[in-house]
N, C-alpha and C positions, 0 to 999 in steps of 0.2 A: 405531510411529506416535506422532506429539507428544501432547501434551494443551495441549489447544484454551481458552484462560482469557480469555473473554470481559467485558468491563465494560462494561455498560451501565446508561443512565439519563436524568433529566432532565437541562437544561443546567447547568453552575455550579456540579453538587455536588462535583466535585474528582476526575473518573473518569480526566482523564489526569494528573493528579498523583499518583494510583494505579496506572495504569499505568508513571508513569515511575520509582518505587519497587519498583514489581514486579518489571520488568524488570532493575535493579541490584540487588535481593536476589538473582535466579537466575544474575545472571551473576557476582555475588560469590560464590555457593556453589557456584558450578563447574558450575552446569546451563545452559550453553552447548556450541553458541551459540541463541541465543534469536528467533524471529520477532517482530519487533515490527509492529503493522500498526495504522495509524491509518486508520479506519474511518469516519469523522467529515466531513464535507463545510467543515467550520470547522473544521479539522486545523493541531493545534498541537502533536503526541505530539514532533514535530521539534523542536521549540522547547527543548521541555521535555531532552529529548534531547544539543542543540546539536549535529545533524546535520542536514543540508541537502540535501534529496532533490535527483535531476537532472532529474527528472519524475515528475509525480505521474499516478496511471491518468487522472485526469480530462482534464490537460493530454496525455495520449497520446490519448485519446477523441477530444478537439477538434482534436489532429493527422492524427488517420486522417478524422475527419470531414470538412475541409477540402481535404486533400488533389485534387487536381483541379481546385478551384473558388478556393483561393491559390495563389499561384505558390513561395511562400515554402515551402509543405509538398508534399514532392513523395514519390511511394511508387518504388520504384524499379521500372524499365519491365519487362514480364513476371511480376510479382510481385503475390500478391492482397493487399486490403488485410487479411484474416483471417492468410496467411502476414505478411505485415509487422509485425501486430499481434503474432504472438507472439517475430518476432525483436526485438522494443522493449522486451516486458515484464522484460528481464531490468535493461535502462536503470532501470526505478520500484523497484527493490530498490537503496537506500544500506546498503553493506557497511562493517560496522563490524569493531572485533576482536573484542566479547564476543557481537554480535548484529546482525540488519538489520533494514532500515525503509524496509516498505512505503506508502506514503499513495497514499488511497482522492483526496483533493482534492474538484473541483468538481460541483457535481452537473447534470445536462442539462437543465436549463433549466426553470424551476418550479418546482422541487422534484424532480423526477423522476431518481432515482438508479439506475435500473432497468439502466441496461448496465455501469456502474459497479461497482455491488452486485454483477451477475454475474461481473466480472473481478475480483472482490477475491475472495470464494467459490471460484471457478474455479483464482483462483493458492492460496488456500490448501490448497486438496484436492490441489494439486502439492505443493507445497513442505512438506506434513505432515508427511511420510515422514524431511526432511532434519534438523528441528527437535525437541528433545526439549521442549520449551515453545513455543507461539504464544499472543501475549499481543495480544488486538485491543479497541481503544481504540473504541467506538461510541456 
């Protein structure tokens, strides 16, 4: 099982410049490969990173969400949108070579992070098991 190395805090104080130091100490001492997971709804661990997600849970959220009601997001016919959702989440993981990078992205609207939060949770308690460090950026 990984260990789970959480940073959190106020805004500004430098938590994902922390993380993205973290992250290249463990992957410079050979403790890869490394789960990176930007937790942050003003998600920049990518930045920091210079890795550029293909979608972020949030932007999958607002895909499933839509779906039906845009023509542009379609779920594919006989297929639920919970089945669909899990064939996509593997899409919000950018695979790196020392480590990947999950981002949490947008939040649903107010502030309310509540389905979001559960699928970042959700994918970590999966992907614990593959990771010998998860490093999430909140």
């Amino acid at each position: 099982m990984g260990h789970v190395i959480a940073v959190s805090g106020k805004g500004g104080v430098g938590k994902t410049t922390l993380c993205g130091l973290l992250i290249q100490y463990l992957c410079e001492s050979g403790k890869c490969p490394v789960l990176a997971v930007d937790a942050d709804a003003n998600a920049n661990l990518n930045e920091v990173l210079g890795v550029e997600p293909e979608i972020t849970l949030g932007e999958l959220r607002e895909e499933i969400e839509r779906a039906g009601v845009d023509p542009r997001y379609q779920i594919p016919s006989g297929m639920t949108k919970q089945a669909y959702l899990e064939m996509r989440l593997s899409d919000a993981i950018a695979e790196e070579d020392d480590y990947d990078l999950m981002v949490m992205g947008r939040t649903q609207g107010q502030g309310c992070y509540c389905f979001v939060n559960g699928l970042v949770q959700t994918q970590v308690q999966k992907l614990q098991s593959h990771y010998p460090y998860i490093v999430v950026d909140n």
